[in-house]
C-alpha positions in Angstrom: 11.6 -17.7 3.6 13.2 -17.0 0.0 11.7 -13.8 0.1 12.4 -12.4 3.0 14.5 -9.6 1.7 11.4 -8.5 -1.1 9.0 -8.2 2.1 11.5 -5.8 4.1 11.7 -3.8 0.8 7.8 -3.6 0.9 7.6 -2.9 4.5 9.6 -0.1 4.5 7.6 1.4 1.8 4.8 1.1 3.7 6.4 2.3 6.6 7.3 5.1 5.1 3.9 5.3 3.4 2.6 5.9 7.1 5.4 8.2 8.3 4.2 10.6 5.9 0.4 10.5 6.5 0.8 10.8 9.9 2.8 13.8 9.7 0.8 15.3 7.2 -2.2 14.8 9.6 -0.2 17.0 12.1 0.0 19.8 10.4 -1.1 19.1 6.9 2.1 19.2 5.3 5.0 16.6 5.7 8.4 16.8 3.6 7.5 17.5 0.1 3.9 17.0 1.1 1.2 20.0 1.1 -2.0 18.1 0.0 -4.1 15.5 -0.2 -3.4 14.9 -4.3 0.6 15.1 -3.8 0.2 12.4 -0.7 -2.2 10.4 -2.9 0.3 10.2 -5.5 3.3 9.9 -2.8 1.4 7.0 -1.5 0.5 5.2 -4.9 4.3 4.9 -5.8 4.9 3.5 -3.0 2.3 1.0 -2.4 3.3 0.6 -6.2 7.0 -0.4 -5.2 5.3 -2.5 -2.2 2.9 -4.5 -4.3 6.3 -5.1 -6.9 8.9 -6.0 -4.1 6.2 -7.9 -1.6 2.8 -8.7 -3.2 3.3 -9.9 -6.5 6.1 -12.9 -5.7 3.5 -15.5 -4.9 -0.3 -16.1 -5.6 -2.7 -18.1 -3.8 -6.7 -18.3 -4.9 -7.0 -16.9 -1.6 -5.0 -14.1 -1.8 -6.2 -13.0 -5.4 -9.8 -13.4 -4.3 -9.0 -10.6 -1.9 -6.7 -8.5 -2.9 -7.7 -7.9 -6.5 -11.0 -6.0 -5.2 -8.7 -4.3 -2.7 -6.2 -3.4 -5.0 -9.2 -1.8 -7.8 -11.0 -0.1 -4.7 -7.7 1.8 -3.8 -7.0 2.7 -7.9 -10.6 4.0 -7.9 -9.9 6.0 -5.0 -6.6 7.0 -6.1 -8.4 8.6 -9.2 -11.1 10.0 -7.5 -8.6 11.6 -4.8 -6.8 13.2 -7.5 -10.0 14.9 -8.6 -11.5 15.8 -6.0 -8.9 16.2 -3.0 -11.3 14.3 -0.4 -9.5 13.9 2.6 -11.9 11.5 4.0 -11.1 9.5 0.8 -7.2 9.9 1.1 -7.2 8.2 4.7 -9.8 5.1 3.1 -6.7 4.7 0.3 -4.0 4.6 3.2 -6.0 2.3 4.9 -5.9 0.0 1.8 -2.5 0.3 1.2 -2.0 -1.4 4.4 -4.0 -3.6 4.0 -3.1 -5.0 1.0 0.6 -4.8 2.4 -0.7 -7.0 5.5 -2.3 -9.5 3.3 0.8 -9.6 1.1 3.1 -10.5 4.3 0.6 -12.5 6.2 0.3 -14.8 2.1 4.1 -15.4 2.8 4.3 -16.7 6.2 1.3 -19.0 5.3 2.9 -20.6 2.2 4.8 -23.7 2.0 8.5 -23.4 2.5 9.0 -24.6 -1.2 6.1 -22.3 -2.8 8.0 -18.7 -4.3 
């Protein structure tokens, strides 16, 4: 796979994306983390950096049939996060962020060796 290196990049973001919510589930605080707006925008830069590195190297009708409602659900949520501090809402927006990151990978395993 061309890309290979792009996905890790993405992965780890996401990874790290994870890391940190599940900390800050713990004890409600994880590094630089002591609320649900500062994880929101934590994990927006780096699903951000994800969708840059991983989810915007290759396009299939597939793919942007499902991830571009995705990817407006979780920027609505991200706002309405920010306003509101929902927790309930934070863990919906993680949740999407993976997802989107699991589409992303899965896209790039299914395309033909030649396709970038």
């Amino acid at each position: 796979m061309k890309h290979e290196w792009r996905d890790a990049v993405a992965t780890l973001a996401v990874l790290f994306v994870i890391a940190l919510y599940v900390d800050y589930l713990v004890d409600g605080a994880a590094l630089w983390i002591h609320g649900p707006r500062v994880m929101t925008l934590t994990a927006v830069g780096l699903g951000v950096t994800a969708a840059v590195f991983g989810g915007w190297t290759a396009t299939t009708k597939w793919a942007q049939l499902i991830s571009a409602p995705l990817g407006a659900a979780a920027l609505v949520l991200a706002i309405g996060i920010l306003s509101t501090g929902n927790e309930v809402a934070l863990a919906v927006f993680i949740g999407l962020v993976v997802l989107l990151w699991a589409i992303s990978t899965i896209r790039h395993f299914r395309l033909p060796a030649g396709r970038t």
